[in-house]
MARFI-978099 format. One record per residue (C-alpha): residue number from 0; residue in three letters; chain; x, y, z. Coordinates in pm, whole numbers. Example, Ala and Ser with C-alpha at 12.3 -4.5 7.8 and 13.67 -1.06 7.14 Angstrom:
REM MARFI-978099
R   n res chain      u      v      w
R   0 ALA     A   1230   -450    780
R   1 SER     A   1367   -106    714
REM end
This chain:
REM MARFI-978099
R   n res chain      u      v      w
R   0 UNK     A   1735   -209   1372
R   1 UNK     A   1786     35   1083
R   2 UNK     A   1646    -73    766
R   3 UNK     A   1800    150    465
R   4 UNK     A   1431    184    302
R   5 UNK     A   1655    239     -1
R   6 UNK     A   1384    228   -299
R   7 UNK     A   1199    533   -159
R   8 UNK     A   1533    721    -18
R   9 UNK     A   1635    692   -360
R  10 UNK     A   1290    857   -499
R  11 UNK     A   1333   1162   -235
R  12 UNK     A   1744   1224   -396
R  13 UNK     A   1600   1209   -736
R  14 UNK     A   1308   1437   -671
R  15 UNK     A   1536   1706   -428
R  16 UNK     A   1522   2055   -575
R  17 UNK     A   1238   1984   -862
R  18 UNK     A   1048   2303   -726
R  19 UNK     A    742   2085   -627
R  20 UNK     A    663   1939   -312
R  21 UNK     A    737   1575   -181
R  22 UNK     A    453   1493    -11
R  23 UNK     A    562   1125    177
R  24 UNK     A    191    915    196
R  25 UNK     A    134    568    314
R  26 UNK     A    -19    313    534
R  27 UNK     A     25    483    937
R  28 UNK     A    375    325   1068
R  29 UNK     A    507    229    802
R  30 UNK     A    834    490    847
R  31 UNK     A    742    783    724
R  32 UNK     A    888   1001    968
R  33 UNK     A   1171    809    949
R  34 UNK     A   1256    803    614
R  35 UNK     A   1244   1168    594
R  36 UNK     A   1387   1260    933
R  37 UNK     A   1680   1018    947
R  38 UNK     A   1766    843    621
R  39 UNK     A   1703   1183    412
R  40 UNK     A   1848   1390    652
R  41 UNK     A   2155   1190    701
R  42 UNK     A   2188   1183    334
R  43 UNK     A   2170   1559    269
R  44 UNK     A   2435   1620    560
R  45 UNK     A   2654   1400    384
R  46 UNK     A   2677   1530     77
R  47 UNK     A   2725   1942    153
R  48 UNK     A   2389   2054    326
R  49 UNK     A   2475   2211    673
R  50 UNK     A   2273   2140    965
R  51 UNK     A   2131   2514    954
R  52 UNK     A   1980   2462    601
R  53 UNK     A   1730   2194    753
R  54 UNK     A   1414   2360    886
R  55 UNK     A   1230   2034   1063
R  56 UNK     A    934   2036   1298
R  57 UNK     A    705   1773   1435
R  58 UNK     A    357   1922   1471
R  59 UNK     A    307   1581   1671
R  60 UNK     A    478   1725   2006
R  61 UNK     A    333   1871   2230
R  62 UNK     A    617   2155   2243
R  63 UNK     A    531   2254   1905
R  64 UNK     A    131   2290   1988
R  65 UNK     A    181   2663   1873
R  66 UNK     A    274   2630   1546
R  67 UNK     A    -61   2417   1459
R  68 UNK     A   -146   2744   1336
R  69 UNK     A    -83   2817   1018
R  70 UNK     A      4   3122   1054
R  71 UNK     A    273   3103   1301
R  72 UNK     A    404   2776   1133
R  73 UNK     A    464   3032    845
R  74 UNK     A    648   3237   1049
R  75 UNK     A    837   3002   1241
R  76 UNK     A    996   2813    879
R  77 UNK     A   1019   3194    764
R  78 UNK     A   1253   3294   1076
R  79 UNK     A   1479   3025   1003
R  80 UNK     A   1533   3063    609
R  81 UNK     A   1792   3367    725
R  82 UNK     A   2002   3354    468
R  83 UNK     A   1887   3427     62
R  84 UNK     A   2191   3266    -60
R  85 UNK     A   2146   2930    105
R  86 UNK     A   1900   2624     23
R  87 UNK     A   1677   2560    302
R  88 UNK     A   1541   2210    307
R  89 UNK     A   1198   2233    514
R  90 UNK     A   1041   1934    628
R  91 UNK     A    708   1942    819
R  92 UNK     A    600   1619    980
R  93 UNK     A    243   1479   1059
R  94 UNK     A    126   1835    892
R  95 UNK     A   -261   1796    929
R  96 UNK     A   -222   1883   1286
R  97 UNK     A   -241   2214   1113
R  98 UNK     A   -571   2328   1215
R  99 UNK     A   -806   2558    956
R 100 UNK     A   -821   2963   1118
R 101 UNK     A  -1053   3222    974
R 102 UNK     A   -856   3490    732
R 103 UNK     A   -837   3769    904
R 104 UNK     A   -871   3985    586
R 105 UNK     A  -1188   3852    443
R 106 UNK     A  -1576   3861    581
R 107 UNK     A  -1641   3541    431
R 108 UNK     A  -1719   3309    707
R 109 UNK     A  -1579   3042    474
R 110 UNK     A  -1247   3222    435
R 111 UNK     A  -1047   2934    587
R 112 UNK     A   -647   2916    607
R 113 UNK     A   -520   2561    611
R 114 UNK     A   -205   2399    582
R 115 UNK     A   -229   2397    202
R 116 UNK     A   -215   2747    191
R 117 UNK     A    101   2751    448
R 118 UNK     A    295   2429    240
R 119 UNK     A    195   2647   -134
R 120 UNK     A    280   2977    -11
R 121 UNK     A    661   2819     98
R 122 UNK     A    664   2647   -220
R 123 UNK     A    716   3011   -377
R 124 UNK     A   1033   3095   -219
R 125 UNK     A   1280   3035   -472
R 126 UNK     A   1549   2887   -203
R 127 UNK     A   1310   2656    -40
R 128 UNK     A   1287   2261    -84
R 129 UNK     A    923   2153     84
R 130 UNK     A    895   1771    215
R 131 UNK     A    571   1692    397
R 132 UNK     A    402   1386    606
R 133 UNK     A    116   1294    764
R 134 UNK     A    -17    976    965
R 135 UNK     A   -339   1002   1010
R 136 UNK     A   -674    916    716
R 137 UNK     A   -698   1318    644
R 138 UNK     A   -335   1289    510
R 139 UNK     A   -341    960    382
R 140 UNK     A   -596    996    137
R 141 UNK     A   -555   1094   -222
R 142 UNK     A   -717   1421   -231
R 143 UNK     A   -444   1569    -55
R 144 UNK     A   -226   1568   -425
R 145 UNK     A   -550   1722   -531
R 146 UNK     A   -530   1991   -303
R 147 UNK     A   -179   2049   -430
R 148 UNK     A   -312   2119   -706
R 149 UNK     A    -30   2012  -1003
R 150 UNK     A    228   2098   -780
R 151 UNK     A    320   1782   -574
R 152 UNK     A    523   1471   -629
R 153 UNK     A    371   1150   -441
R 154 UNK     A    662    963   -252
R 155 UNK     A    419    615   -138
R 156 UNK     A    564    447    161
R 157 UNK     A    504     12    182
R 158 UNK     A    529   -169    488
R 159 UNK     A    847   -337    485
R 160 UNK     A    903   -600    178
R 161 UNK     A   1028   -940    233
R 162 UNK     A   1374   -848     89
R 163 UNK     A   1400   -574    356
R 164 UNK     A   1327   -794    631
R 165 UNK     A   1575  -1099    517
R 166 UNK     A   1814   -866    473
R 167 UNK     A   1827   -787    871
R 168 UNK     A   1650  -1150    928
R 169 UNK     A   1834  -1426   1158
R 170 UNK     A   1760  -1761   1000
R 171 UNK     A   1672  -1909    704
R 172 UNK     A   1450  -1800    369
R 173 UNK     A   1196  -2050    532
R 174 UNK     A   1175  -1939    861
R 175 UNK     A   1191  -1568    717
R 176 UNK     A    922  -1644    475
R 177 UNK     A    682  -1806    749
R 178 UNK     A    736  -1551    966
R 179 UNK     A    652  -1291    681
R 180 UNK     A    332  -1389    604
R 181 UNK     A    185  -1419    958
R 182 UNK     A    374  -1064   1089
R 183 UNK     A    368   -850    777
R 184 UNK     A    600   -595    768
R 185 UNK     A    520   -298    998
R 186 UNK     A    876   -194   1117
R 187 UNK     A    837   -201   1490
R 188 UNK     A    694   -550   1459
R 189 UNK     A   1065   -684   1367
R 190 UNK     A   1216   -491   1678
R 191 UNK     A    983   -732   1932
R 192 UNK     A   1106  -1061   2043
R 193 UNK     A    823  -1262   2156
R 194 UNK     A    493  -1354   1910
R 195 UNK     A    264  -1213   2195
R 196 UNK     A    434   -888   2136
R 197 UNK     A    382   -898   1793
R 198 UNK     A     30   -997   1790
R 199 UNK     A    -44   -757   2059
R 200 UNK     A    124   -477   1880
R 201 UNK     A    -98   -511   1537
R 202 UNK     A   -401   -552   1720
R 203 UNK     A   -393   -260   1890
R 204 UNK     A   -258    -84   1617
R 205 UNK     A   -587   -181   1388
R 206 UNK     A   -838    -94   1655
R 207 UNK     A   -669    214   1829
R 208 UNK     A   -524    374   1489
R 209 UNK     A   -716    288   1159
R 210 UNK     A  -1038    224   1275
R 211 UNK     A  -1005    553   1480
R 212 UNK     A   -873    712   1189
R 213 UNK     A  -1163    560    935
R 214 UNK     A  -1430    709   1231
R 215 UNK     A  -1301   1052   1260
R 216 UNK     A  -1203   1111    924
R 217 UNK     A  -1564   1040    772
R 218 UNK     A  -1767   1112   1090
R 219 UNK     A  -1939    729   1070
R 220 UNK     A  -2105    732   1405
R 221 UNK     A  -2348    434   1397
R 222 UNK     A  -2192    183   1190
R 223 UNK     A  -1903    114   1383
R 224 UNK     A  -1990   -272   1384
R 225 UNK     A  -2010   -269   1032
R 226 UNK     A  -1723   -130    936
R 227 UNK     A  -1556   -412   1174
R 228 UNK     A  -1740   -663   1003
R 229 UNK     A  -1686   -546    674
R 230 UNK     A  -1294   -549    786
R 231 UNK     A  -1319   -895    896
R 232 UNK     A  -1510  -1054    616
R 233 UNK     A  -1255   -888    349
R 234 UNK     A   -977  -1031    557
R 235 UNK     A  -1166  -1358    554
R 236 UNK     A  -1153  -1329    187
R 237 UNK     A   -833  -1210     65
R 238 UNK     A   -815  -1264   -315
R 239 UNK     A  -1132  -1400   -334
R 240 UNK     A  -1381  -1259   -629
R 241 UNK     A  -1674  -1094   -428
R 242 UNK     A  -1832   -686   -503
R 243 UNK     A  -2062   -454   -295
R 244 UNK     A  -2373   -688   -359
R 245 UNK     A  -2238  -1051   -252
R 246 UNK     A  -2089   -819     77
R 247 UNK     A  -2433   -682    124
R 248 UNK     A  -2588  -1033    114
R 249 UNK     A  -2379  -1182    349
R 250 UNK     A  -2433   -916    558
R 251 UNK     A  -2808  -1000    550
R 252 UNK     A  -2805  -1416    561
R 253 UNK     A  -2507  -1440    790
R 254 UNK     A  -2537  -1149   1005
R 255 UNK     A  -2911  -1076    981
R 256 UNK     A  -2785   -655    908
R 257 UNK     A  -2917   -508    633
R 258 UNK     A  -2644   -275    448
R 259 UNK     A  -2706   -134     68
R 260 UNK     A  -2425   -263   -125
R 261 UNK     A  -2340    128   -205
R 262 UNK     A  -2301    172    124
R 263 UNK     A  -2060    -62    136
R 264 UNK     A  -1898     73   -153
R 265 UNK     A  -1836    344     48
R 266 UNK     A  -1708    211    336
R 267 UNK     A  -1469    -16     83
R 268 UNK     A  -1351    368    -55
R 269 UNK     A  -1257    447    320
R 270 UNK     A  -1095    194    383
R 271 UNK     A   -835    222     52
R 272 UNK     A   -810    548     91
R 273 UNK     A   -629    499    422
R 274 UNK     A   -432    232    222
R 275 UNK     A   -553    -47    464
R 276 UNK     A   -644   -244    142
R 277 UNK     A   -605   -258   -229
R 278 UNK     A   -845   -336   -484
R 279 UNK     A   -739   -506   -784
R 280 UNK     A   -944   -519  -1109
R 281 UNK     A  -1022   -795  -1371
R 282 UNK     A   -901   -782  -1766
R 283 UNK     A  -1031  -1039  -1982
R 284 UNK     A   -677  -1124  -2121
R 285 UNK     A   -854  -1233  -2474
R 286 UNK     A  -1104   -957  -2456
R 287 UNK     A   -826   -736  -2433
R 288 UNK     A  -1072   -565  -2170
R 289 UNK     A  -1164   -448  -1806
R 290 UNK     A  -1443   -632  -1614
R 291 UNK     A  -1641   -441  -1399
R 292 UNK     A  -1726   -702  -1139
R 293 UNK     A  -1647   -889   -912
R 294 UNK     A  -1331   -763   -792
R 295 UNK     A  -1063   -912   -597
R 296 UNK     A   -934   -669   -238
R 297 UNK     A   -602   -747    -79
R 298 UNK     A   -465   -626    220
R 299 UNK     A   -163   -372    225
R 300 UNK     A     34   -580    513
R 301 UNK     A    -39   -977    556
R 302 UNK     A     33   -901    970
R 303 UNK     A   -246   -618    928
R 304 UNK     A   -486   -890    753
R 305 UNK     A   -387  -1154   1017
R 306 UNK     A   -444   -956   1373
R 307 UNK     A   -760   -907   1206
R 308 UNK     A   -857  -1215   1226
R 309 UNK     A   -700  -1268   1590
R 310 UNK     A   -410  -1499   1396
R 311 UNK     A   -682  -1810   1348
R 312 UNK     A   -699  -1814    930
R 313 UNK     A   -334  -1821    820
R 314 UNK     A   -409  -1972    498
R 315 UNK     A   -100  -1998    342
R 316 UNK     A   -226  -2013    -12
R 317 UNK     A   -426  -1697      0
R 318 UNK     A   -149  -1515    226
R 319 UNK     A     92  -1598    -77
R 320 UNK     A   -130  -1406   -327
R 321 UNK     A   -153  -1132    -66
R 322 UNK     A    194  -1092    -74
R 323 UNK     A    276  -1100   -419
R 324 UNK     A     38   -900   -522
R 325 UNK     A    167   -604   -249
R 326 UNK     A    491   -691   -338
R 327 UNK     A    450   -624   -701
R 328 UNK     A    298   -334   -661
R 329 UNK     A    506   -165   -423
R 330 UNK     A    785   -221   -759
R 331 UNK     A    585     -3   -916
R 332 UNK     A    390   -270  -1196
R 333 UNK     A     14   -200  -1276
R 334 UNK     A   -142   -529  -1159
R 335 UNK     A   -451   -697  -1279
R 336 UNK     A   -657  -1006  -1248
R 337 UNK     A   -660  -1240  -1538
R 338 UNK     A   -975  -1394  -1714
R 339 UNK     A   -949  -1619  -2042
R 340 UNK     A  -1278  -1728  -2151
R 341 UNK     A  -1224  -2090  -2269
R 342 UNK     A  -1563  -2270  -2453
R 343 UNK     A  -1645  -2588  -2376
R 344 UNK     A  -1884  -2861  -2338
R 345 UNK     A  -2052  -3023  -2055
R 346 UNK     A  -2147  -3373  -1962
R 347 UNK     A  -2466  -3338  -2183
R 348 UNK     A  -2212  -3236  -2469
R 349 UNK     A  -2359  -2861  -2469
R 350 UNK     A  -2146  -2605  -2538
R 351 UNK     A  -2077  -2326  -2248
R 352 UNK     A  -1853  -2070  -2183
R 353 UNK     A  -1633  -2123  -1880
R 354 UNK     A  -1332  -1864  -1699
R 355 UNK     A  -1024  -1985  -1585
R 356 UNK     A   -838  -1750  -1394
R 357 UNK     A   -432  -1542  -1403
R 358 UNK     A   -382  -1505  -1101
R 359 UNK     A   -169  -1159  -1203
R 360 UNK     A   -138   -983  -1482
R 361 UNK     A    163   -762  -1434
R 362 UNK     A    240   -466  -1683
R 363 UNK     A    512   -231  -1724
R 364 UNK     A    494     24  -2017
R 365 UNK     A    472   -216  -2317
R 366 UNK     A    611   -546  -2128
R 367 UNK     A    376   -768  -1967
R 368 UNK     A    406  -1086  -1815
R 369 UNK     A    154  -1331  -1659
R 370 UNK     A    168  -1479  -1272
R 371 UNK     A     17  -1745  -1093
R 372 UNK     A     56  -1817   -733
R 373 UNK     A     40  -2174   -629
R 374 UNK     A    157  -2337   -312
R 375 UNK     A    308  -2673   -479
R 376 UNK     A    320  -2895   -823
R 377 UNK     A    393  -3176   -693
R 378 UNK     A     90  -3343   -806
R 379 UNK     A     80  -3395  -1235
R 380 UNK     A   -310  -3347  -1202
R 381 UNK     A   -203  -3011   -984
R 382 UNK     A    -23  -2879  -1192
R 383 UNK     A   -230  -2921  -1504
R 384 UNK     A   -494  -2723  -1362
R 385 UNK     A   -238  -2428  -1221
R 386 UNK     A   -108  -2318  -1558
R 387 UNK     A   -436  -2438  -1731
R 388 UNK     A   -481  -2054  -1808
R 389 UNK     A   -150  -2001  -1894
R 390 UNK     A   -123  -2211  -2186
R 391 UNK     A   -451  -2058  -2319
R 392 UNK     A   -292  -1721  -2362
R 393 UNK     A   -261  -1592  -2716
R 394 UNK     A     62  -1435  -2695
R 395 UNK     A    428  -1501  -2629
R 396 UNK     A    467  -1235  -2293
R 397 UNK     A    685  -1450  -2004
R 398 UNK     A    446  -1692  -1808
R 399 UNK     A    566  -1800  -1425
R 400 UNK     A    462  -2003  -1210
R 401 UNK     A    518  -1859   -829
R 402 UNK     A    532  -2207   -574
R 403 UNK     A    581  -2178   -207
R 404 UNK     A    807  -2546   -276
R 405 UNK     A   1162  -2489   -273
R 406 UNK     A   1275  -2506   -630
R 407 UNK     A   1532  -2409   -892
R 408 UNK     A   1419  -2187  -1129
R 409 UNK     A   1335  -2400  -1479
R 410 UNK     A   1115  -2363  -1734
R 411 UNK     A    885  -2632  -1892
R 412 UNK     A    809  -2785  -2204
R 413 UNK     A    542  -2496  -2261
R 414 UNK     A    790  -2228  -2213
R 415 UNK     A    615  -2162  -1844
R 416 UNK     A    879  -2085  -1574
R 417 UNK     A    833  -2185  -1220
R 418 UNK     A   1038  -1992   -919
R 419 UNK     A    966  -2080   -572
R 420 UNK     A    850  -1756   -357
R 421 UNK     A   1145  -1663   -190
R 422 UNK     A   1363  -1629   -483
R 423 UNK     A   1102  -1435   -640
R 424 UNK     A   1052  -1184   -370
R 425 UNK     A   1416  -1156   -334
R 426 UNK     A   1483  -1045   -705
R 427 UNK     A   1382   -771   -783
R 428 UNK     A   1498   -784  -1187
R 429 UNK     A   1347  -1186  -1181
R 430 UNK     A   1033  -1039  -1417
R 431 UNK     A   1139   -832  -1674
R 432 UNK     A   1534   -911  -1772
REM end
């Protein structure tokens, strides 16, 4: 099944021939390769680029072992860039097979040529177009832009989205939606038939590839079982409020390990840098202010989160959240949690200060809007206490109500709108119109 991946084709044809280089990043299998190698390249043949003017090579095959070094991958894109009149489109796939050699022309033991060097050095010639990708945690982390310098443009691949899949889906928004949240959207998960497949599929895809990746990439040789634990218990709490301290004491009264909470800090920084998860922060909507801690982590694919768990906690109410939130990021918003402070007074008539929660707080440039992610509101008393922090904010920015209930969009007496989930993820202009 071939799935147009059309939001990030489109960021490729507007970046082509900017003189910087397109370095493709995201989550391992989630179609890297093939947006660049077959979407892209079908679109430049179509419109004027010959065949010759395409310089590809995946440093993944064994046939192309020899040009791991960087100095005869130099050569080999060089060879083929035979004419000075022509644009040469180069396109180097899973590039950190590239291994570091010692320059030849310097003593210093510390004189190391990488891929960086091979990628910049291309960059120069003034008829070459540079596209790169990589699959494994020493690509997909953030330095890499850094290494770049000022000189790359970051092209950040999703899992499939929920529209992507309906598009191709066979059945209803129901039945796509359900199936959704338990199998994510990792691309060769919708070419399977059976459930066992699937399952079996993002298992082994967790424990033989990101784990493995996590491992090598930061050399963590004896905390293996934490890291797997630490995995689990963030799945177990998806869009929960928790921080490096409440992890490190559960480690402690639950699992009897003792862990420093900036140790597990650390292995929380791993673990987004390979875009397994996403952390997203709290802003005290009155405040008009970040707060520190706790935070909130979501997983980058719900089918990730779920094999994770072996398929037993497929809470549909946190699973929503999950998928919203990815969802709204991968549109490109800046997404927060919400806090209003709201004083009140107890059964003793004291007065305290209590936190009612926005579920999202999504911003784009000066437009904002405000999000909350409930599963029904059916119930009068239900309902009440879903939008009880949306009628406490100050200002007059849209305020929806996301429901898993099937419903017709219509707004209430307090000017809150309510949408039910698969409209939402299907509309892509539903926010800001």
């Amino acid at each position: 099944m071939q799935y147009a991946r059309r939001q990030y084709l489109d960021q490729l044809i507007r970046k082509k021939d900017n003189g910087r280089i397109k370095v493709i990043t995201g989550l391992r299998r989630s179609g890297k390769s093939y947006l660049l190698f077959t979407l892209y390249r079908q679109y430049l043949l179509e419109n004027g680029v010959e065949e010759n003017q395409i310089v590809g090579l995946a440093l993944d095959e064994i046939d192309n072992v020899k040009y791991r070094n960087p100095f005869e991958l130099n050569r080999f894109v060089k060879a083929r860039m035979t004419d000075g009149a022509k644009r040469y489109y180069v396109f180097l796939d899973e590039i950190q097979f590239v291994t570091e050699v010692q320059n030849p022309y310097v003593d210093d033991p510390d004189g190391k040529i990488t891929f960086i060097d091979v990628v910049l050095g291309l960059m120069k010639l003034p008829n070459a177009d540079i596209y790169v990708t990589g699959s494994n945690s020493k690509m997909l982390s953030s330095d890499i832009l850094t290494q770049f310098r000022d000189r790359g443009d970051e092209i950040r691949v999703n899992p499939l989205s929920f529209a992507e899949i309906y598009e191709h889906y066979q059945g209803d928004k129901r039945g796509a939606w359900r199936d959704y949240y338990t199998y994510g959207g990792m691309p060769l998960v919708w070419a399977m038939e059976s459930n066992e497949e699937k399952s079996r599929y993002l298992r082994d895809l967790f424990n033989r590839t990101y784990i493995r990746d996590v491992l090598e990439r930061h050399q963590v040789k004896n905390d293996e079982e934490v890291l797997e634990i630490l995995l689990n218990v963030l799945a177990s709490g998806t869009g929960s409020l928790t921080n490096p301290s409440r992890l490190s004491n559960t480690f402690a009264s639950e699992r009897h390990i003792p862990i420093a909470p900036d140790t597990i800090d650390k292995y929380i920084g791993f673990f987004m840098e390979a875009f397994l998860i996403r952390k997203a922060e709290r802003y005290d909507v009155k405040g008009r202010k970040y707060i520190k801690t706790p935070v909130k982590y979501y997983y980058s694919d719900p089918g990730l989160r779920n094999a994770r768990l072996g398929f037993r906690q497929l809470e549909e109410t946190h699973l929503m959240e999950n998928v919203l939130y990815n969802d709204l990021v991968r549109r490109g918003f800046d997404v927060d949690v919400g806090v209003i402070e709201q004083n009140v007074r107890d059964d003793s008539g004291k007065k305290i200060r209590r936190q009612l929660e926005v579920d999202f707080v999504v911003n784009r440039g000066d437009e904002r809007c405000y999000i909350q992610s409930a599963l029904s509101i059916d119930d009068p008393e239900k309902k009440e206490q879903e939008i009880a922090s949306l009628i406490r904010i100050p200002d007059s920015f849209r305020k929806i109500v996301v429901v898993k209930d099937y419903v017709k969009p219509w707004r209430d007496e307090n000017g809150i709108q309510y949408v039910g989930i698969e409209d939402f993820l299907l509309d892509e202009g539903f926010l800001f119109q």
